[in-house]
C-alpha positions in Angstrom: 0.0 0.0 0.0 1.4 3.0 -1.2 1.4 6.8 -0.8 -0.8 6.4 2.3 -3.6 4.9 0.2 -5.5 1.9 2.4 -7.5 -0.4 0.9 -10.5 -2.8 2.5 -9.6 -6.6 2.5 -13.1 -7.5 2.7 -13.6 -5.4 -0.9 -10.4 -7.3 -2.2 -12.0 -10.5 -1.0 -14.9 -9.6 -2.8 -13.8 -8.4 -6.0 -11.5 -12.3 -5.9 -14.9 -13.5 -5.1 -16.6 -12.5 -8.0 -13.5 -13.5 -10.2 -14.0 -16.7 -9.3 -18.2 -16.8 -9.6 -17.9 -15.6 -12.9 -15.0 -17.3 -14.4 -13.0 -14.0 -14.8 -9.6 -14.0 -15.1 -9.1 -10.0 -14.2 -11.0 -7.0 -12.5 -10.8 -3.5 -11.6 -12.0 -1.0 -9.5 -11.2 2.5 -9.4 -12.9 5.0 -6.8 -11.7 8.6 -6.7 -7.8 8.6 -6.7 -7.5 4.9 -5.8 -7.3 2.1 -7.8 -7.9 -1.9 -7.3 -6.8 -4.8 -9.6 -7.2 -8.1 -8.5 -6.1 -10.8 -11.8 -6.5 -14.2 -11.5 -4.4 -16.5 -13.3 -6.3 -20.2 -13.8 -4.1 -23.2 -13.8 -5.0 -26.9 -14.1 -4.0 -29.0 -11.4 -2.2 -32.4 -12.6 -3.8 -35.4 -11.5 -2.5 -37.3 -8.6 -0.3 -40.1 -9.3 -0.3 -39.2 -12.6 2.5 -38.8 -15.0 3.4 -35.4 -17.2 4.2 -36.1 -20.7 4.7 -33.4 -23.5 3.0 -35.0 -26.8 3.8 -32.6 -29.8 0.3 -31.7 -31.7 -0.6 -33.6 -34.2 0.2 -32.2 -37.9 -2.7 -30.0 -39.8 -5.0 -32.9 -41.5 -4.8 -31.9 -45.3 -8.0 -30.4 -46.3 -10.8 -33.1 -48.1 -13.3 -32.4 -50.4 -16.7 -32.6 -49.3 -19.8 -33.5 -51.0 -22.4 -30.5 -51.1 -25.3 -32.6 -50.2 -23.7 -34.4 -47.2 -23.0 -31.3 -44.8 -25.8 -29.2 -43.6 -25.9 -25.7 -44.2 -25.1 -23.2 -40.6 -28.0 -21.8 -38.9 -26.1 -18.4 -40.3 -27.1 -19.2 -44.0 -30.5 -20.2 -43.6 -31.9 -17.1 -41.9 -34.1 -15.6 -44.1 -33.4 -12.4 -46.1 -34.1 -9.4 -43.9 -33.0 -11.1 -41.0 -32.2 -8.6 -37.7 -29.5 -10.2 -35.6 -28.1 -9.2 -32.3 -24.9 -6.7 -32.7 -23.9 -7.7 -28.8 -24.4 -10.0 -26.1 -27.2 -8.0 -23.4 -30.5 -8.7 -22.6 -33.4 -8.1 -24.9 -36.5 -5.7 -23.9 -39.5 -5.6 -26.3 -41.1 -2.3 -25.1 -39.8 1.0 -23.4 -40.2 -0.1 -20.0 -42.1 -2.5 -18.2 -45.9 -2.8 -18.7 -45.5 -0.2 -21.8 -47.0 -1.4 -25.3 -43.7 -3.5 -27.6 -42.0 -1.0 -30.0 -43.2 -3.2 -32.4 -45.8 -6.1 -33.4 -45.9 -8.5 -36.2 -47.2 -7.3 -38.9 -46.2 -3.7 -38.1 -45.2 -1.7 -40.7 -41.5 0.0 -39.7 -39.1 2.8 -41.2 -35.6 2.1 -41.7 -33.9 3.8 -38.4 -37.2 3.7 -36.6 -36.3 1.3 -32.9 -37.1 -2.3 -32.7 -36.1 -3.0 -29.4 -33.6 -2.6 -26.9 -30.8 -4.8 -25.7 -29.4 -3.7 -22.6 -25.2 -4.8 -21.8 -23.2 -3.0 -18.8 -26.4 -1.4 -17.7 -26.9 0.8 -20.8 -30.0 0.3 -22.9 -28.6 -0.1 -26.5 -31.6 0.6 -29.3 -31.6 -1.6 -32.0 -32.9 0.3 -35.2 -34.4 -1.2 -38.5 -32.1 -1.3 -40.9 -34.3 -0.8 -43.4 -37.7 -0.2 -44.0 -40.3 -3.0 -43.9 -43.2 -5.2 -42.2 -42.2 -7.0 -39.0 -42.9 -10.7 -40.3 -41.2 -12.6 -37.1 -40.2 -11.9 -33.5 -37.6 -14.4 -32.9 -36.9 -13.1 -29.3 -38.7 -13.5 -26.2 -38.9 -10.0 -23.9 -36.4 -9.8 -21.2 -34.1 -13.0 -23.1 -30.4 -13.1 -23.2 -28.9 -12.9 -26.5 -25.6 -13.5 -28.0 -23.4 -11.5 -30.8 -25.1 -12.5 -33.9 -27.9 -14.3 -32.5 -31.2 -13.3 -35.0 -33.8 -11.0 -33.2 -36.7 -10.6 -35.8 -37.3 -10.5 -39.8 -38.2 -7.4 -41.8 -39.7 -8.1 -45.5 
């Protein structure tokens, strides 16, 4: 502890608490003119009794040709045209605020720019906008869902 700066143990504690609750490997804290980093570094325990061997990896398989009818297609390619996905990982919200009418509705009619819904990450409320105009043929969310990056939220025809 430097330059007369004290810090709480229990907050240290905590913050290495919530590292390991959440998988983190690193967090920080700043307050004012002080500053707290507590960074975890995860190692894997050996097994007992067991012995360590360093096996180089395997060479690069060489690349095969595959047959366009015997591998599926990703969930990416098959969204339909005017597909609306998620630009981050948050939680969705369908309307304003809670017990206020949805933004939108299928069938709505919507102008490019005009706000579909919200996804919220790091406590900020994020508007996702139509990109273009349309109708709103498909909801593919539920209100108050976790999404992922890329993860489709509705279709606009």
């Amino acid at each position: 502890m430097t330059d007369g700066i004290r810090f709480d143990p229990a907050q240290i504690r905590e913050l290495a608490r919530i590292l390991r609750d959440t998988d983190l490997s690193e967090i920080e804290l700043v307050e004012k003119d002080s500053r707290i980093r507590v960074v975890r570094q995860v190692t894997v325990a050996p097994v007992a009794g067991a012995t360590t061997v360093s096996v180089p990896a395997p060479p690069p398989a060489a690349p095969q040709p595959v047959a366009a009818t015997a591998t599926p297609e990703p969930a990416e390619a098959a969204l339909p045209p005017g597909t609306v996905t998620s630009p981050m990982v948050g939680i969705v919200y369908l309307a304003p605020e809670p017990g206020a009418p949805p933004f939108v509705q299928v069938g709505a009619k919507v102008a490019q720019g005009q706000t579909l819904l919200l996804i919220e990450a790091m406590k900020t409320f994020n508007q996702i906008k139509a990109p273009k105009a349309g109708t709103v043929t498909r909801i593919l969310v539920e209100n108050g869902a976790p999404v992922e990056y890329g993860e489709p939220l509705m279709v606009i025809e």
